[in-house]
C-alpha positions in Angstrom: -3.0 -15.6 -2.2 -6.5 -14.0 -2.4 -6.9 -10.4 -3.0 -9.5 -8.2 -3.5 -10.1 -3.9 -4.2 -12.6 -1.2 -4.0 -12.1 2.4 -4.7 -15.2 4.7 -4.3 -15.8 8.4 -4.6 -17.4 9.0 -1.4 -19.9 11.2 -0.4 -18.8 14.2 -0.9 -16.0 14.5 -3.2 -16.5 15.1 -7.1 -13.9 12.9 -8.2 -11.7 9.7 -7.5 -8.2 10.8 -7.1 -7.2 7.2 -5.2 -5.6 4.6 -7.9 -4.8 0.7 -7.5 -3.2 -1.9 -8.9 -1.5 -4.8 -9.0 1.0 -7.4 -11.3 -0.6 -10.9 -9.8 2.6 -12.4 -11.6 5.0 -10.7 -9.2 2.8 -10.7 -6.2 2.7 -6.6 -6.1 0.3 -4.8 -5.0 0.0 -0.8 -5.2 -2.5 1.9 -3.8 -2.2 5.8 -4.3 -3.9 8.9 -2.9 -3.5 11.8 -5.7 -3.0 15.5 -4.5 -3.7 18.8 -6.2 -7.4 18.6 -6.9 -9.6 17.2 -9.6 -7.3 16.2 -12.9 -4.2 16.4 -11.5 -4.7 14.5 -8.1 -6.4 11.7 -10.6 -3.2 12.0 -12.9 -0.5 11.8 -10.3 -1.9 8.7 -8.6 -2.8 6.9 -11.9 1.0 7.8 -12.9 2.2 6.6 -9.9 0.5 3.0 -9.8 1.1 2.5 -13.6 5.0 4.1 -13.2 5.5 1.6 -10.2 3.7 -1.9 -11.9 5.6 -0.9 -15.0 9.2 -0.4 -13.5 9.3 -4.0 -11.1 8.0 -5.9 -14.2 10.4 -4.4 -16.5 13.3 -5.3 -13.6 11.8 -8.6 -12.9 12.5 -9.3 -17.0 16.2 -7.5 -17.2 17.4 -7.8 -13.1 20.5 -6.1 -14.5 19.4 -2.7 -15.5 20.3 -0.4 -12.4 18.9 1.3 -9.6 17.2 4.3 -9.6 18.9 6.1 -6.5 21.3 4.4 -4.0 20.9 0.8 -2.9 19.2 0.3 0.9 21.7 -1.4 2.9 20.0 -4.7 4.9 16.8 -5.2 3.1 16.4 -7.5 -0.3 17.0 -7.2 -3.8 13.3 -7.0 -4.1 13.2 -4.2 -1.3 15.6 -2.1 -3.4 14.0 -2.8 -6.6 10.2 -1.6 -4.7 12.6 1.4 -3.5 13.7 1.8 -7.1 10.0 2.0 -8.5 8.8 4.4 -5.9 11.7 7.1 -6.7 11.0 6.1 -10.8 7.2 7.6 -10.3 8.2 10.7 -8.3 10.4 11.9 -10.9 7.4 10.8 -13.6 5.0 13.4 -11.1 7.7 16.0 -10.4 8.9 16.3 -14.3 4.6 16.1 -15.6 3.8 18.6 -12.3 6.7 21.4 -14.1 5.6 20.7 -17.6 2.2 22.3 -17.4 0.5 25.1 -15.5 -2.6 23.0 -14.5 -0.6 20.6 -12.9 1.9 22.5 -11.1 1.3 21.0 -7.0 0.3 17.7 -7.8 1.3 14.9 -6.1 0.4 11.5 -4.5 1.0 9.3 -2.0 1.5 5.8 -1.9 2.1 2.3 -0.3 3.2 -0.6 -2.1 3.7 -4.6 -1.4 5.8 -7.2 -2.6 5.6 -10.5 -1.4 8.1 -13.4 -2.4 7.5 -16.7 -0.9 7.9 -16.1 2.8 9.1 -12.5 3.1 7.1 -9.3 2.4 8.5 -6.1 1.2 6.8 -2.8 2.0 7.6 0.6 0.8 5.7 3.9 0.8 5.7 7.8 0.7 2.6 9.8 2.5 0.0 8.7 4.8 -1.5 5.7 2.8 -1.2 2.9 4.9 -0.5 -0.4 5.2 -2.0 -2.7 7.8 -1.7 -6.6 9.0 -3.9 -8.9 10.8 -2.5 -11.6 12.3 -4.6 -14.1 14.2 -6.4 -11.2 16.5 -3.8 -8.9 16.3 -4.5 -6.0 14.3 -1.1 -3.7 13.6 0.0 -1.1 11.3 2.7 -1.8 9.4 3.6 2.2 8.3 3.7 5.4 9.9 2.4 9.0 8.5 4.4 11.2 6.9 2.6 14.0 8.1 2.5 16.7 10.1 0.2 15.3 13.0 2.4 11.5 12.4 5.6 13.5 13.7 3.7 14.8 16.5 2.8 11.9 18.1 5.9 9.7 17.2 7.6 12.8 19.4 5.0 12.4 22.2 3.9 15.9 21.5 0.3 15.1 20.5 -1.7 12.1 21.2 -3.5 9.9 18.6 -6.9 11.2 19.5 -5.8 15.2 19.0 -4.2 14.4 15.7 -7.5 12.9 14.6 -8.9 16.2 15.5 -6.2 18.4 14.4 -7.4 21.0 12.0 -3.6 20.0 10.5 -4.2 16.1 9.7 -4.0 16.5 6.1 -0.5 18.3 6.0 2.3 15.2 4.8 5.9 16.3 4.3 6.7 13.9 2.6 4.8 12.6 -0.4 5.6 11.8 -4.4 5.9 14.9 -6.7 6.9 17.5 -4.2 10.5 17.4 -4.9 13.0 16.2 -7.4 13.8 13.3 -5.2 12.1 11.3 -2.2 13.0 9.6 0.6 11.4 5.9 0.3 10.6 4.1 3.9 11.3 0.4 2.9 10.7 -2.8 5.5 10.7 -6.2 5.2 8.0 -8.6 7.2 7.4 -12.3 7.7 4.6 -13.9 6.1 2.5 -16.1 7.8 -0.1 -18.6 6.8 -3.5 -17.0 6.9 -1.9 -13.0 7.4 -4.2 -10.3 6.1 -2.8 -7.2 4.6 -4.9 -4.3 4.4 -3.5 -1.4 1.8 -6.0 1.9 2.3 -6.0 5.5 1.4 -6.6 7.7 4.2 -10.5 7.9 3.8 -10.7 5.1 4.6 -9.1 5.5 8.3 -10.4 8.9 8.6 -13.9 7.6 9.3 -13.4 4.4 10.5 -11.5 2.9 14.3 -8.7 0.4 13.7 -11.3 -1.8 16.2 -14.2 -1.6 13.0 -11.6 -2.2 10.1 -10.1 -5.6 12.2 -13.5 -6.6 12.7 -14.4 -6.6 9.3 -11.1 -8.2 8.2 -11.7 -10.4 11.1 -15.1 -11.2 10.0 -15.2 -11.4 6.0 -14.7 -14.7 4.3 -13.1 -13.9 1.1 -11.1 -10.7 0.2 -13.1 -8.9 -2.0 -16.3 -9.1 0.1 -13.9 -7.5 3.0 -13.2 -4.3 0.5 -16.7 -3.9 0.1 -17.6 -4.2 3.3 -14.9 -1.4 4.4 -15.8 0.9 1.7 -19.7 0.6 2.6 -18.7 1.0 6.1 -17.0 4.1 5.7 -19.3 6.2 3.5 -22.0 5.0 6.1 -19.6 6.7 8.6 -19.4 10.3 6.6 -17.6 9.3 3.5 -15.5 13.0 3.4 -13.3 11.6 1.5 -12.2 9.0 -1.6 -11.9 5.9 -0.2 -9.5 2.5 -1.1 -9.0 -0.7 0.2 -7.0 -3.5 -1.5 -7.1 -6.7 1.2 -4.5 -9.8 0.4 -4.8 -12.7 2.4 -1.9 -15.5 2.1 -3.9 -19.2 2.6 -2.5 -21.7 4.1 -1.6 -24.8 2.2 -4.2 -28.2 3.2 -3.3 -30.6 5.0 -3.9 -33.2 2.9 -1.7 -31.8 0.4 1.4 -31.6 2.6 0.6 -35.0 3.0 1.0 -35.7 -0.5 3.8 -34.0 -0.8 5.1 -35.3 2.2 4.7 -38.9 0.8 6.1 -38.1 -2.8 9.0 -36.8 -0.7 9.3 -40.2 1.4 9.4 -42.4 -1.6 11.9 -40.2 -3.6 14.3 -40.5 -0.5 13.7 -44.5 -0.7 14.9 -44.5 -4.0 18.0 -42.3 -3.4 
């Protein structure tokens, strides 16, 4: 896989309350959009990355230590383990968020990847999202938990009011909020040449789902397709901080195969 970030301030924000990161070794990716203004919205999406990164590698070591939370029936070990993780960092935010007066009403969002030889796991909390081109078919993979998200999913608002709703920016649901958290988990097939866009929601506040596919569409390498999004967006308004963590899976040469195709036929000769 090739994969490539950028996180930016924007234009008119003081501070970057987004976070990234990823374990390359375990194929996991993780973006977060902190809440509760300045220090804290910067602390509770750091925590939650970090939290996250820190619990799969730790499971991915011991697979026998437990869950955190009840087991998803139908989806993967690695589903429930992603699950596991998510509910880990919420307690971390909810616990630091009652500690200390300054941080009382912080909280993040978050969306998170996992991808293990042909299968992707996806898990998240807010309205981060996560989205997947596929030849010239641009989709999103998550939907908003917010207030505007469970308008239109109940055909009581259309996409284009809730982008104008003066309510956009309400979730009910996100990480800190409560003692516990309902994870959203799913499980998608990889494809050769798929790419997987992770973003914050400045990023699709200022730009069309047509501009970010064109970009993906357009870029050759993954890094210089976060850039480009990130550019594109402060050029747009930039109201907000703005993410964009793009992985694209690449496809295996042909002459390769071959080779292994050949090793292959001789090793069944000699059988």
């Amino acid at each position: 896989m090739d994969f490539g970030a950028r996180t930016d301030t924007g234009l008119v924000r003081p501070n970057n309350e987004d976070a990234f990161g990823s374990a390359p070794e375990l194929n996991l990716f993780v973006l977060s959009d902190g809440m509760g203004g300045l220090e804290a919205g910067e602390a509770a999406s750091r925590m939650a990355v970090d939290t996250i990164l820190a619990h799969c590698r730790e499971t991915a070591a011991n697979p026998s230590l437990p869950l955190a939370g009840e087991a998803i029936p139908g989806v993967s070990d690695v589903s429930n383990r992603l699950a596991s993780a998510v509910r880990v960092a919420n307690a971390a935010i909810y616990e630091q968020a009652a500690r200390t007066q300054p941080n009382q009403g912080m909280g993040a969002t978050v969306v998170a990847v996992q991808i293990t030889k042909d299968r992707m796991s996806l898990a998240h909390v807010g309205d981060s999202r996560i989205y997947r081109l596929r030849d010239r078919t641009f989709e999103q993979l998550t939907h908003d938990h917010s207030f505007v998200g469970e308008q239109v999913r109940l055909g009581r608002m259309t996409e284009e009011q809730a982008n104008a709703s003066h309510l956009k920016n309400v979730l009910i649901r996100a990480l800190g909020i409560e003692p516990d958290v309902e994870v959203d988990v799913s499980e998608e097939l990889v494809l050769d040449t798929d790419t997987i866009l992770l973003c914050s929601d400045g990023l699709t506040r200022d730009l069309s789902d047509a501009q970010i596919a064109e970009v993906l569409s357009d870029a050759e390498e993954s890094r210089e397709a976060a850039d480009e999004l990130v550019e594109l967006a402060k050029r747009a308004g930039g109201g907000d901080n703005i993410t964009a963590l793009v992985i694209r899976t690449i496809a295996r040469p042909a002459s390769s195969m071959a080779r292994i195709g050949g090793k292959l036929g001789k090793w069944l000769k000699c059988r």
